[in-house]
N, C-alpha and C positions, 0 to 999 in steps of 0.2 A: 598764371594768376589773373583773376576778372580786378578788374585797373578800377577805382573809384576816386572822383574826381572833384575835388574839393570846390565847390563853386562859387564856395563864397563865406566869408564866419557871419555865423547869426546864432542869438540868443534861440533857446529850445521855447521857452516861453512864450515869444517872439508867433514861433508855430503854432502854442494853444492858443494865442489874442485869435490868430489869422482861423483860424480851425473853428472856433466860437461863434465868429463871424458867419462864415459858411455855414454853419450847423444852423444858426438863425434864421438865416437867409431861406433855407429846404425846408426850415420846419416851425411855423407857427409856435409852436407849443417849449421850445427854447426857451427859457428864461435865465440869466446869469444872477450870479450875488455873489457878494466880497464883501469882506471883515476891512474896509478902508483900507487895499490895496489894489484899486482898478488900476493905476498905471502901471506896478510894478507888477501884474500877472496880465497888462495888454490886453486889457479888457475895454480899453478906453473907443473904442471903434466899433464893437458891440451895443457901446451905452450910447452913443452916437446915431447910431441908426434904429436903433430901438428902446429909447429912453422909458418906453412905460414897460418893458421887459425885465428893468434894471434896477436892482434893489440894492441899496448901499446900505449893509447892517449896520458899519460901525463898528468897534473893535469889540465886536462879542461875537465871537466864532461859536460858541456852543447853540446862541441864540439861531444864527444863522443855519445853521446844518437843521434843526427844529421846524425854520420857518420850509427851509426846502423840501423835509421830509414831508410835511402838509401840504405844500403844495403839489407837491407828487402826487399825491393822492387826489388831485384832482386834474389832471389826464396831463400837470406839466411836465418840463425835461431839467430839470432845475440844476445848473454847474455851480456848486460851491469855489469858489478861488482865493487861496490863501497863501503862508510862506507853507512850505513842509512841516514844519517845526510845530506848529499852532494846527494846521487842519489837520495830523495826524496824531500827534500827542495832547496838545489843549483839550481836544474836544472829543479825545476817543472812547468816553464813556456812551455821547451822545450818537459817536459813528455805530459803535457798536447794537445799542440799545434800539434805535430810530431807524438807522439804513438799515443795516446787519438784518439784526432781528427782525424788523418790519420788512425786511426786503423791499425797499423802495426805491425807486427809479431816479437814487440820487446819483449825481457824477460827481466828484470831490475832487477838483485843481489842484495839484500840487505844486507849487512854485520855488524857486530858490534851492533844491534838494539837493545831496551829498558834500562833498566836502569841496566842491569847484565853486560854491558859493564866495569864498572869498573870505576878504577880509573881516566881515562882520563877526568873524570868531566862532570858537565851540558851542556857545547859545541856542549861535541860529545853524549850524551845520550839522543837519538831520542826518543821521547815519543808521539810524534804525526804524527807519518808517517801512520798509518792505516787509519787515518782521510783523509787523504793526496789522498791518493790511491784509495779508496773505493768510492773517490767523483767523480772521473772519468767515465763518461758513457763507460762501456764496459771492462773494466779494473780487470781482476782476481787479486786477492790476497790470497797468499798460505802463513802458517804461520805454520812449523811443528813443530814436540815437541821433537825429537831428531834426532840424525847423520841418522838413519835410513831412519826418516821420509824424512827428507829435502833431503837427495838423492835421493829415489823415486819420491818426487815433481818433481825435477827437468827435471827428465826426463820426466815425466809427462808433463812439461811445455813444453819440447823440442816439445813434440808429438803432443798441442795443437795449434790450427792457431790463433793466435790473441794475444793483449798485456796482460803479466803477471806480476805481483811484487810479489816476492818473499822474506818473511824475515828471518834471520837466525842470530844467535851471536856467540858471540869471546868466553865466561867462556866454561870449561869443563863442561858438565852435563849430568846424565844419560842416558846412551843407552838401551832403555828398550822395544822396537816396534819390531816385527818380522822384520829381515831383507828383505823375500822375500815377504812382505807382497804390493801388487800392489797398487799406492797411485792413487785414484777417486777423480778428481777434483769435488767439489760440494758434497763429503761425505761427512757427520760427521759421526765421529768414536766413538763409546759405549765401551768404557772402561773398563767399569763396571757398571752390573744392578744393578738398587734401584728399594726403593718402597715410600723410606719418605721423600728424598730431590735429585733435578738435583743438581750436580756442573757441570757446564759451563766454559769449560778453553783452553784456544789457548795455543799453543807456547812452551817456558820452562813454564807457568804454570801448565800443565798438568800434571807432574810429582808430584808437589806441592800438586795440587788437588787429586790424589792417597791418596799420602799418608795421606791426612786429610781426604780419605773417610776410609782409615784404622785405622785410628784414633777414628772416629767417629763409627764407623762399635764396638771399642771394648766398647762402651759406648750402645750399642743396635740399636743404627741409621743405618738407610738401605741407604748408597749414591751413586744414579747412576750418571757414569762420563762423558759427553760428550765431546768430541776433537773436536775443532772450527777447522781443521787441514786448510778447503777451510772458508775464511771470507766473501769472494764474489766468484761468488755465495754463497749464506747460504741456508744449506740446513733446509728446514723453516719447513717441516712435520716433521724432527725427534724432533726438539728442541719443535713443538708444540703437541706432542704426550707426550714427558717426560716428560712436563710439567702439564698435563692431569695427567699424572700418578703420578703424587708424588707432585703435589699441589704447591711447590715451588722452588724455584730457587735461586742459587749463582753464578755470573759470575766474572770471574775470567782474569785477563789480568797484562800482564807489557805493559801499555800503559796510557795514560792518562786518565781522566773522561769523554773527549769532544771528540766525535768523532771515540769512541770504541765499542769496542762490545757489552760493558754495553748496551749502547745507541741504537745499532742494534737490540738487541735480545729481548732487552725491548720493543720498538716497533712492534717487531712479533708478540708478547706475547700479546701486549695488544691488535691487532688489531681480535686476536679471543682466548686464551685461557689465559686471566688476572688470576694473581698469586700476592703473596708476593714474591719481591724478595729483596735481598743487591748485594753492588756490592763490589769489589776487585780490586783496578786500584790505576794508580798512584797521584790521585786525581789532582787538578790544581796547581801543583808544578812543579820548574824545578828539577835536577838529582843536585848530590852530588858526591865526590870522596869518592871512598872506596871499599871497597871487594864487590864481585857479594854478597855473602851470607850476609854481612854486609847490603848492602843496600837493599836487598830483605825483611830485616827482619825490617828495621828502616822505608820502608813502607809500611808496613803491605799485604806484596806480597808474602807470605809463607804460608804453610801448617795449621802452628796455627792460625793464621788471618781466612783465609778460612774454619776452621772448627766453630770458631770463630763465620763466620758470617751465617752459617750453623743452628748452633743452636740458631740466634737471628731469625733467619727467621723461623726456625720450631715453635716457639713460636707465630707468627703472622700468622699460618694458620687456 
């Protein structure tokens, strides 16, 4: 099993501030905007070094995605930064109608996402913003698995022409992905090879998924891992290729039942390489207050669950 190595906890977010920066830094034509949340999406170093780049809307989200889409249209790179909550849902008439439809060259922050968000409760614990996104004709969605990840996306996103969403969260968590490892919009990333089960895992579950293939690995199980890092595009040959090879599948998300990757990848799978698989999501429930590891563990969005359902699927092949 290829060994990863925790380097350190840092917020995902953490990675889009530092990613922002760097995207600025390469390309003139970067500009940042937030709905009065620079600190909490670590934009604060961006507006710092680039203060006539940096647009403070103020808490009018719908305003701001507007201003960005107009800007666009005038050769900028414009990254909306907001909680999940509010740049997916608040203002999804404007994502849809401005980015979407307009196709333009907006990048949309997503900050705070899934249910590791914490204690701030069901409100703000976005559980269906991938749904949200992924329905948009055209519409990239990048979902990495730590600080690393998510600052490469970013600039990744800088570098592509067209609408991106981007998701990233507030808990500290494993830094564990080569730093200078270059992020491929439309990769999926192999973990770790198997031979007797895929786990399937975006995000912070990717970390989850490790460690429940090392888990599983000391019981005799062979789990290969793949990283959903790009959701849209999905890169649909590796996931139906792993699947060929090890006969089953576990998909793995902090996100809901309806309109997740469960549901993506199930769909792949079945339309030419049908498997047993289970799935790992936050089932059709809202979010609860409590610690990220708290609530990770109370819905069964952790490493035990995931091995969990590893071995109920190995059973059904």
């Amino acid at each position: 099993m290829k060994k990863y190595i925790d380097s350190g906890k840092i917020d995902t977010r953490s990675g889009f501030g530092a990613g922002l920066l760097e995207a600025g830094k390469r390309n003139p034509n970067v500009v940042a905007l937030t709905a009065d949340l620079k600190g909490s999406l670590k934009m604060d170093a961006f507006a710092k070094e680039f203060p006539e780049r940096f647009v403070q809307c103020g808490i009018a989200e719908a305003n701001m995605v507007g201003v960005a889409a107009g800007m666009s249209l005038t050769g900028k790179i414009p990254f909306c930064g907001s909680f999940a909550e509010f740049i997916s849902g608040r203002v999804y008439d404007q994502i849809r109608q401005e980015v979407g439809y307009g196709h333009t060259n907006v990048k949309l922050a997503s900050s705070h996402a899934g249910i590791t968000l914490g204690e701030d409760g069901a409100t703000h614990q976005t559980m269906e913003d991938i749904a949200l996104m992924r329905a948009i004709p055209g519409m990239v969605v990048l979902n990495g698995c730590d600080y690393n990840q998510v600052k490469n996306a970013t600039i990744a996103a800088a570098e592509y022409q067209g609408p991106v969403y981007i998701r990233f969260g507030r808990p500290s968590r494993p830094n564990f992905t080569p730093a200078d490892e270059p992020f491929v919009i439309g990769k999926v990333y192999n973990m770790n090879e198997g031979k007797d089960v895929t786990l399937v895992a975006t995000g912070h579950m990717v970390w989850e998924a490790l460690l429940a293939a090392e888990a599983l690995e000391a019981e005799g199980i062979s789990a290969e891992v793949l990283n959903i890092a790009t959701i849209k595009p999905l890169d649909e040959k590796a996931i139906c290729e792993s699947a060929a090879k090890t006969g089953c599948v576990v998909v793995a998300e902090e996100h809901n039942s309806a309109g997740g990757i469960g549901e993506l990848v199930a769909g792949v799978l079945a339309a030419s390489t049908p498997v047993p698989m289970e799935f790992i999501n936050g089932a059709d429930r809202w979010g609860q207050s409590g610690t990220p590891g708290e609530l990770l563990a109370a819905y069964g969005l952790d490493a035990a669950h995931i091995a969990a359902a590893a071995r109920k699927v190995l059973s059904r092949k």
